[in-house]
VOBA-1610 file (N, C-alpha, C; in pm, whole numbers, padded with zeros to 5 digits, always signed):
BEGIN
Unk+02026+05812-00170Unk+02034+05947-00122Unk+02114+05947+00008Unk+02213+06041+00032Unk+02313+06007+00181Unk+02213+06114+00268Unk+02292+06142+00343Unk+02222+06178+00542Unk+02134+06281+00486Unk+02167+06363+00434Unk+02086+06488+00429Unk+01938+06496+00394Unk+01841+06513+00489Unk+01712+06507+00441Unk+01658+06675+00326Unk+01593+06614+00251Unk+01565+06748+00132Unk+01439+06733+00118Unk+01399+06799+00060Unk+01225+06869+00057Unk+01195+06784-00085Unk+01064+06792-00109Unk+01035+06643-00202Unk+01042+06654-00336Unk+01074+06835-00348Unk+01125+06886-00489Unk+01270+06819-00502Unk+01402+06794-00420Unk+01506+06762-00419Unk+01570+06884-00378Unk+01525+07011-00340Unk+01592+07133-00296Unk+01592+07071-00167Unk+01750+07110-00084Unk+01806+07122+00034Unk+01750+07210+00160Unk+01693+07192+00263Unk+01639+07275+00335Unk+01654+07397+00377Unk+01604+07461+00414Unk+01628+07636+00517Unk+01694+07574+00652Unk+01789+07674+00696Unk+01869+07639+00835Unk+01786+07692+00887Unk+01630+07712+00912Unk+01535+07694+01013Unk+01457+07577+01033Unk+01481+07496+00924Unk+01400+07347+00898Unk+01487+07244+00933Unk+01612+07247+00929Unk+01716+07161+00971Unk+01697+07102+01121Unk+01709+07187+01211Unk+01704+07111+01321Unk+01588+07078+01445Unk+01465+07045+01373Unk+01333+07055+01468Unk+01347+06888+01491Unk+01272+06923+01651Unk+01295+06770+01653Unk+01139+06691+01598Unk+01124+06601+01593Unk+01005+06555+01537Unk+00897+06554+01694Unk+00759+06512+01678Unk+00628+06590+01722Unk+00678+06418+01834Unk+00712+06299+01854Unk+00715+06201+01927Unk+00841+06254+02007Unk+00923+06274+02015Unk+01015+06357+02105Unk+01004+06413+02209Unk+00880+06514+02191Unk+00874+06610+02279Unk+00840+06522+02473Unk+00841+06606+02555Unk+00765+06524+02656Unk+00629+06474+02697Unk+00652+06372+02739Unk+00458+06318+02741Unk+00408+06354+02883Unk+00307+06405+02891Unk+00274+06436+03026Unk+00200+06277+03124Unk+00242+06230+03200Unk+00201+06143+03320Unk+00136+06222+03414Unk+00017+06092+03373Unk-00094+06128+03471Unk-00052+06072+03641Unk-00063+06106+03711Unk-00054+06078+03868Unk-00110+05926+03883Unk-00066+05853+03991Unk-00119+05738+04035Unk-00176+05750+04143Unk-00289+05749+04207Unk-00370+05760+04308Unk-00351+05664+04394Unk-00362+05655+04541Unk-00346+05500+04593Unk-00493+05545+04717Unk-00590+05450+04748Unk-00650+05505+04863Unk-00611+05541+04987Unk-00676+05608+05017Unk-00649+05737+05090Unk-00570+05898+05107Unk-00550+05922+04943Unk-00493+06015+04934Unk-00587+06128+04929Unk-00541+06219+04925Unk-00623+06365+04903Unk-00645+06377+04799Unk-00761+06450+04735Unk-00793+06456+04601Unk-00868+06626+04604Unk-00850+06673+04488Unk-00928+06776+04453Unk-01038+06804+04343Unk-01144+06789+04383Unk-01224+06753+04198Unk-01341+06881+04236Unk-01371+06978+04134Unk-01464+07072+04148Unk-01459+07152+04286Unk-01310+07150+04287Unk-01346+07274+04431Unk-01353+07221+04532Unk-01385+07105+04554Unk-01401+06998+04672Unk-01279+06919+04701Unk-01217+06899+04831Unk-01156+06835+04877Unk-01231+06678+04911Unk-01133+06583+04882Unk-01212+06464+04864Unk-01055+06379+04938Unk-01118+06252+04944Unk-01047+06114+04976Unk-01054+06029+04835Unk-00972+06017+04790Unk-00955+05886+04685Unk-00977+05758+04751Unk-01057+05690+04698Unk-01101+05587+04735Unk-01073+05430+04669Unk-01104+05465+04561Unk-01077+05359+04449Unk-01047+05369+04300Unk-01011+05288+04198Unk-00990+05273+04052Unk-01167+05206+04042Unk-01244+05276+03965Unk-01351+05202+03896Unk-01288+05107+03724Unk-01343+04959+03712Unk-01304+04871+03595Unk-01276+04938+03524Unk-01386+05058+03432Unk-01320+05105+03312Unk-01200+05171+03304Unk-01134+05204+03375Unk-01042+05280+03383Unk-01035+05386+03347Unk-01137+05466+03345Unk-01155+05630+03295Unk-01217+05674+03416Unk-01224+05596+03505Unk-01374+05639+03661Unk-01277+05606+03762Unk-01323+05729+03888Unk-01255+05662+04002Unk-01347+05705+04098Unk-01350+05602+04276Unk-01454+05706+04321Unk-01384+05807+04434Unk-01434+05888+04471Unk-01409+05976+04571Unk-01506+06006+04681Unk-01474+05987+04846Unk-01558+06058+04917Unk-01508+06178+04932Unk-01642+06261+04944Unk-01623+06399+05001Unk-01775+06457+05089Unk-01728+06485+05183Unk-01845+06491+05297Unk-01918+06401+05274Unk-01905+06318+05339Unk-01954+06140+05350Unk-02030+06117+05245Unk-01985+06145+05106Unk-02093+06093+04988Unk-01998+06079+04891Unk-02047+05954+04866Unk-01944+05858+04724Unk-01951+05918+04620Unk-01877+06003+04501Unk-01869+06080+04397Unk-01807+05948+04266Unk-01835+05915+04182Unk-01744+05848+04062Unk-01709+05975+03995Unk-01621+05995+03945Unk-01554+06068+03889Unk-01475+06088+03780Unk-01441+06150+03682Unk-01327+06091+03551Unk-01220+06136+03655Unk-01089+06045+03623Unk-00978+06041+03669Unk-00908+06207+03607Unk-00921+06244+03491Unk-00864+06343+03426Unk-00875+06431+03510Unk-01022+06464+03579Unk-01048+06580+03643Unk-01025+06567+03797Unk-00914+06482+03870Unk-00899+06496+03948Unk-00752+06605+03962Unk-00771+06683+04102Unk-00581+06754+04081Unk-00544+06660+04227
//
């Protein structure tokens, strides 16, 4: 079969199906890298980044002198 991709009947596509790009293409969103002592925002609270916890889904944060672990997702 040459270049042209066709639908699995062997009919030729719609010139709306022709040019999508595929779903791995698009852009991936990057998560931020934290380093201690940065500013952090988690629930409204201004915080200090403190550390990476092992699992790598946890980090901790002070905020008004009390150690928070935290998911990384929900930091801004």
């Amino acid at each position: 079969m040459s270049g042209r991709a066709r639908l699995p009947g062997g009919a030729p596509r719609k010139a709306s199906q022709r040019n999508t790009r595929p779903a791995s293409a698009l852009p991936q969103r990057v998560a931020p890298v934290w380093k201690p002592g940065d500013q952090v925002r988690w629930q409204e609270r201004t915080g200090v980044f403190r550390r990476y916890v092992e699992d790598d889904v946890h980090a901790e944060i002070v905020s008004a002198e009390r150690v928070y672990r935290v998911r990384l997702a929900d930091l801004r």
